[in-house]
N, C-alpha and C positions, 0 to 999 in steps of 0.2 A: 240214619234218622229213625229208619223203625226200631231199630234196638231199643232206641233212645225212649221214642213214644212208647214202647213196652215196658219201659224203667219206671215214665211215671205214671201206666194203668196198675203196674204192680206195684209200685209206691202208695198208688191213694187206696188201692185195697187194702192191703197192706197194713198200713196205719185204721184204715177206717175198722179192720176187723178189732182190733182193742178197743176202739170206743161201743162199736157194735155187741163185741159177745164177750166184753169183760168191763163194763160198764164201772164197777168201784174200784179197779184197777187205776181206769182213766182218769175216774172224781180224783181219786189219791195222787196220781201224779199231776192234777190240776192243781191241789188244793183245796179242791171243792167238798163238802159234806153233799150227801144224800138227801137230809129232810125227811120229815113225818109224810110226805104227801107221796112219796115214790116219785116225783117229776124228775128230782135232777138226774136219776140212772134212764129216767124216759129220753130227756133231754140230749143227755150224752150218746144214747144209744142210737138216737136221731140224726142229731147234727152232727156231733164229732164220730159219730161212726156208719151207720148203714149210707146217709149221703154221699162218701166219701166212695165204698166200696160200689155205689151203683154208679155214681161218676167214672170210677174206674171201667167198670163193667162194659155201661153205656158204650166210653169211648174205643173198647175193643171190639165191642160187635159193631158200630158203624166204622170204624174203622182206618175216617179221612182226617185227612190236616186238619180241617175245620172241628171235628168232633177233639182233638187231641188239643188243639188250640184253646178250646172252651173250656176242657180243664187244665189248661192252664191258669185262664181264667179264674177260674174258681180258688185254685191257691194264690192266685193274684187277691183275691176278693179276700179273703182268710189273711194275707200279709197285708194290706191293709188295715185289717182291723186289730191288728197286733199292731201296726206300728203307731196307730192312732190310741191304743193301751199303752205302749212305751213314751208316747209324748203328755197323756194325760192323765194316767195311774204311774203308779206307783214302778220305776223300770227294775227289772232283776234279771239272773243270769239265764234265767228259763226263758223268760220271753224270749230276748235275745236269741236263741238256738231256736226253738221256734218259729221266731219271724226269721231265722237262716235258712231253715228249713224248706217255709212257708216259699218264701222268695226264689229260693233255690230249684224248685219244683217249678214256680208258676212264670217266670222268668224265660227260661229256655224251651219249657213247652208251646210259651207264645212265640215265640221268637223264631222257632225251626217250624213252625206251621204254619206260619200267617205269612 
C-alpha cells in the first residue's frame, strides 16, 4: 500500500507540474485558447496544476491513510466533474481517458485508505 500511496503523490505532482509550469502546453492539450486577459494560463497554472502538485506534496509530508484518502478524494471530485461533462457536453475520446484517468487515481486511493 505505500508503494501504491506513492504512485498516486507522484501521479498528481506529476501531472500538476504541466499544468503548473507549462501552462499553453496544458490550454493546447485542453483546447482551450489563452485570452487577452492572461487568466486562462492563471487558471490553468492554478487548478490544473500547482493544486495538484501541493495535494501531492501535502499528502507525503502528512503522510497517513487519511491524508492519501483525501487525494483520492480530490480526483474523485475532478472524475466527477468529467463525468458530469460527458453526460452534459459534448462526450469525445479525451474526456474519456481523462475521466479514466481521473477515476483510476481517485478510486483506489480511497479504497486502500479509508
Amino acid at each position: 500500500m505505500d508503494l501504491l500511496n506513492l504512485a498516486f503523490a507522484i501521479t498528481s505532482i506529476g501531472l500538476g507540474c504541466f499544468g503548473w509550469l507549462a501552462p499553453r502546453y496544458t490550454l493546447a492539450t485542453l483546447d482551450l485558447t489563452a485570452g487577452r486577459s492572461g487568466m486562462g494560463p492563471s487558471e490553468i497554472r492554478a487548478s490544473a496544476g500547482a493544486l495538484f502538485v501541493g495535494m501531492g506534496i501535502g499528502a507525503l509530508i502528512i503522510g497517513t491513510p487519511t491524508a492519501y484518502a483525501m487525494l483520492g478524494f480530490c480526483w474523485l471530485g475532478a472524475a466527477m466533474g468529467r463525468a458530469t461533462s460527458l453526460l452534459l457536453d459534448r462526450q469525445s475520446r479525451k474526456k474519456w481517458v481523462f475521466f479514466a484517468v481521473e477515476l483510476g487515481v481517485g478510486l483506489p486511493a480511497v479504497a486502500l485508505n479509508l
